[in-house]
N, C-alpha and C positions, 0 to 999 in steps of 0.2 A: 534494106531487104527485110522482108519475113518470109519465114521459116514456120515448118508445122513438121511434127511427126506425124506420117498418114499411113493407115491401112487402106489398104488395094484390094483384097478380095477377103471372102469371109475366113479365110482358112490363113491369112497373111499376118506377118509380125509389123512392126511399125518399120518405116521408113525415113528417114531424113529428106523434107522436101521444101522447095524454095516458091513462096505461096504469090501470088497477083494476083491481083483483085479474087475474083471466084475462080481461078484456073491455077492451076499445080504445075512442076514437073519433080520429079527424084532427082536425087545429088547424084543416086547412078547414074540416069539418062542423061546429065553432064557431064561422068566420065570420072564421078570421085565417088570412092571407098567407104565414105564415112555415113556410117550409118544411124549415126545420134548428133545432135547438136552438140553435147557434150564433146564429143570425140574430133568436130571442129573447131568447138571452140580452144581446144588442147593444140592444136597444129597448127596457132597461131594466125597473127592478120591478115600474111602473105597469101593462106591457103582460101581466107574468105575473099581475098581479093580475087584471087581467082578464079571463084564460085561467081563472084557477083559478074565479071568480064562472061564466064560461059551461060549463065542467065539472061545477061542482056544479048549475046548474040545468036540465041536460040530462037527459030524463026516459030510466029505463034501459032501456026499448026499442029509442034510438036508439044504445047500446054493441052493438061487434061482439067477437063470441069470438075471443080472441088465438090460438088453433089455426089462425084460417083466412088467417095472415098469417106474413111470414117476416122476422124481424130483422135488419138492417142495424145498422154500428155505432151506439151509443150516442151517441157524439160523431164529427159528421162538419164537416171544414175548420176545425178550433182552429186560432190561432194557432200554438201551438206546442205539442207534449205532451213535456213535462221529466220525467224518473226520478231519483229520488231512490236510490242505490246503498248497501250496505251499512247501512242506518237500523234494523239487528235485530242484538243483539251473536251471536245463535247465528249467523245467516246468514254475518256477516262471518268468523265461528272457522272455520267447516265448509268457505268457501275459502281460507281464510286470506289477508285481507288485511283491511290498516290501514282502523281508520274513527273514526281521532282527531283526525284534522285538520281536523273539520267534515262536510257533505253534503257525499256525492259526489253531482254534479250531471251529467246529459248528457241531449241530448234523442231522441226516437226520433222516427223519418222516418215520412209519412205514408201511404206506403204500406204500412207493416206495422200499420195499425188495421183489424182484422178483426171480424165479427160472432160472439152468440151463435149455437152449434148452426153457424156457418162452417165449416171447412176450414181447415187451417194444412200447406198444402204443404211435405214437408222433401224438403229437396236434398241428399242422401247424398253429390254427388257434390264438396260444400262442408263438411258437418257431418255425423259419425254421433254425436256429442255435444249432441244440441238438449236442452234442460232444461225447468221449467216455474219458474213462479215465481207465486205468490196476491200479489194487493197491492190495496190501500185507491185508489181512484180518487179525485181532489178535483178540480171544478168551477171555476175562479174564475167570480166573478158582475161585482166590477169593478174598474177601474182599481186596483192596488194599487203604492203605491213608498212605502219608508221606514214600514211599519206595526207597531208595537210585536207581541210576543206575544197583549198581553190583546184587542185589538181585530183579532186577523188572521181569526179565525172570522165575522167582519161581511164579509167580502170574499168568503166561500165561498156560490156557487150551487147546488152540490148536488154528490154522493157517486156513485159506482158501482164497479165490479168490473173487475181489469186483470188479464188473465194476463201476464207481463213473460216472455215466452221468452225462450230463451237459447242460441246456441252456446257452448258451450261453449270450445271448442277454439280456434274464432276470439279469444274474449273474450279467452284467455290470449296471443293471438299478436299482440295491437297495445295502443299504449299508453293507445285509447280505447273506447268500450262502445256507441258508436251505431249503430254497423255490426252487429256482431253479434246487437244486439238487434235490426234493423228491417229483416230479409228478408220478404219480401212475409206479412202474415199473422201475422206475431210478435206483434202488439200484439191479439189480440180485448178487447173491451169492452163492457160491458155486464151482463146486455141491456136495463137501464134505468139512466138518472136518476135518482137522490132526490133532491128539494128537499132545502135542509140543515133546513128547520124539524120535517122527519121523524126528523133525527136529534141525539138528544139531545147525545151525546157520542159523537167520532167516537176517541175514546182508548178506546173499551168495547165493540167489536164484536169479535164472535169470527169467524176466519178460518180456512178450511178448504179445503186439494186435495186431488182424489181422483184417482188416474189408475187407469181402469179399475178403478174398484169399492175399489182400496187407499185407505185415508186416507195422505197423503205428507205435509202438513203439515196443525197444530191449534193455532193459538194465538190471541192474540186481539191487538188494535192497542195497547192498554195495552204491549206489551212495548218500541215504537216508542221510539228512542233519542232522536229528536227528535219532539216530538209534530206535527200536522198543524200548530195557529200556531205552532208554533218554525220551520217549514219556510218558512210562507209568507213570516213575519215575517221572517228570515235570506234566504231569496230577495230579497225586494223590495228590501232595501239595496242590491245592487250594482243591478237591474234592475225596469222595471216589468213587472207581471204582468198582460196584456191580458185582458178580458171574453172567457172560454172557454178561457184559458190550463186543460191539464189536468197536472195532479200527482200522477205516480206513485208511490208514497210509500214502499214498499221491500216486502223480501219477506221474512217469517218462515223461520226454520229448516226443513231437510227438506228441502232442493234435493236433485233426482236424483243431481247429482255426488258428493254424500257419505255417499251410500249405500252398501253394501257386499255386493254389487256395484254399482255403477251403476246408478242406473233412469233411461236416457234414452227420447228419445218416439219412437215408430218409428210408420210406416203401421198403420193397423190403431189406433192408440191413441184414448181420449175422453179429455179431462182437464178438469174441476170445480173453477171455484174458486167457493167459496159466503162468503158476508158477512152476517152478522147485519144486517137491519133493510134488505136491499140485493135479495137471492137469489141466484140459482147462474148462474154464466158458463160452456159447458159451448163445448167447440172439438173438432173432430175431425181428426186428423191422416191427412194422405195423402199420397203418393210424390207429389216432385214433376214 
């Protein structure tokens, strides 16, 4: 299945809605309650099973065309959204810094989770260095502490799309990465959910940014230094990992900053991260 938070009319809050192809319906118009992802994913597999049985027997009449709605994030009120730092050996070369000593781990604040087709306001007057970054989104579905590699993929609720922005400038001037990742809008997501059952192997997707029409980064999760259960399974030892816990899981090579010259994000920018078996996360940047 996928799933999208959608606004309905101008004046509307987001909604929890079960997405095909280009056509929608609400978890209401199924006859369930639950008005955030988050809030299904807490009432466990039973309730999605049920979700998925009233989707498939909802006659297609009663789907509305996803044009006449406006995306909201993917995931709204997780526990906590954790990023995974340097997990791509090009990423880590091209800023040159160490990524031997295990995940770099740091979480970003929930203010900077923004939607597809949003606005990512930059503050020139804080960063003329803002960057982009493609990365594999991971869902936790439940309670995970102390869970081997082979069985960490049983804990995963479903996959989406993370743009991980970046100051630049800031990132280099303090000894930790939360801040600068999480100015209002740095995090979009989206613009759906994929159940994990949609994805076969989340190590074989191909990943791709475009800023304005360039391709900036091509590679695929296979390159991933820690695979997604090396992640979660390594996580969970020190910490549990809460139902909606989301996991940013790093960014391939082709960051702005090591271009030559620089390609950082200015007003006027679009930028595309697309995910095999996932789609495209598409943000627009404006003066803030």
């Amino acid at each position: 299945m996928r799933f999208a938070h959608l606004i309905l009319s101008p004046a509307g809050t987001p909604e929890l809605s079960v997405v095909n192809d280009e056509r929608f319906v609400p978890a209401a118009r199924l006859g369930f309650d639950h008005t955030t992802l988050q809030q299904l994913i807490e009432a466990g597999p039973e309730e999605l099973g049920r979700l998925r049985a009233a989707a498939a027997d909802l006659p297609e009449s009663e789907w509305t065309g996803i044009a006449e709605a406006t995306f909201a994030p993917a995931v709204i009120g997780p526990p906590i959204v954790l990023a995974v730092g340097l997990n791509y050996d090009e990423h880590a070369s091209e800023l040159s810094l160490d990524n031997d000593s295990g995940p770099v781990l740091f979480s970003l604040f929930p203010n900077s989770l923004g939607p597809h087709e949003g606005e990512v306001p930059l503050p020139a007057h804080i960063s003329e260095e803002v960057d982009y970054e493609g990365e594999l989104g991971v869902i936790i579905g439940r309670a995970a502490k102390n869970v081997s590699p082979e069985e960490a993929l049983d804990y995963v609720f479903g996959y989406t799309a993370i743009n991980d922005i970046t100051a630049r400038n800031v990132q280099f001037q303090e000894p930790q990465w939360s801040r600068c990742k999480s100015f209002d809008g740095f995090t979009p997501i989206g613009p759906v959910v994929v159940t994990a059952d949609q994805i076969a192997d989340p190590q074989a997707l191909h990943i791709t940014t475009d800023v304005d029409g360039l391709r900036v980064q091509d590679s695929t999760t296979g390159f991933m230094i820690r695979s997604v259960a090396q992640l979660i399974s390594s996580i969970s030892q020190s910490l549990t990992l809460l139902p909606g816990t989301v996991i940013s899981t790093g960014s391939p090579g082709g960051a702005g900053r090591s271009r030559k010259p620089p390609l950082y994000l200015r007003p006027g920018t679009d930028v595309t991260v697309t995910i095999e078996g996932i789609g495209s996360l598409t943000s627009h940047c404006v003066e803030a």
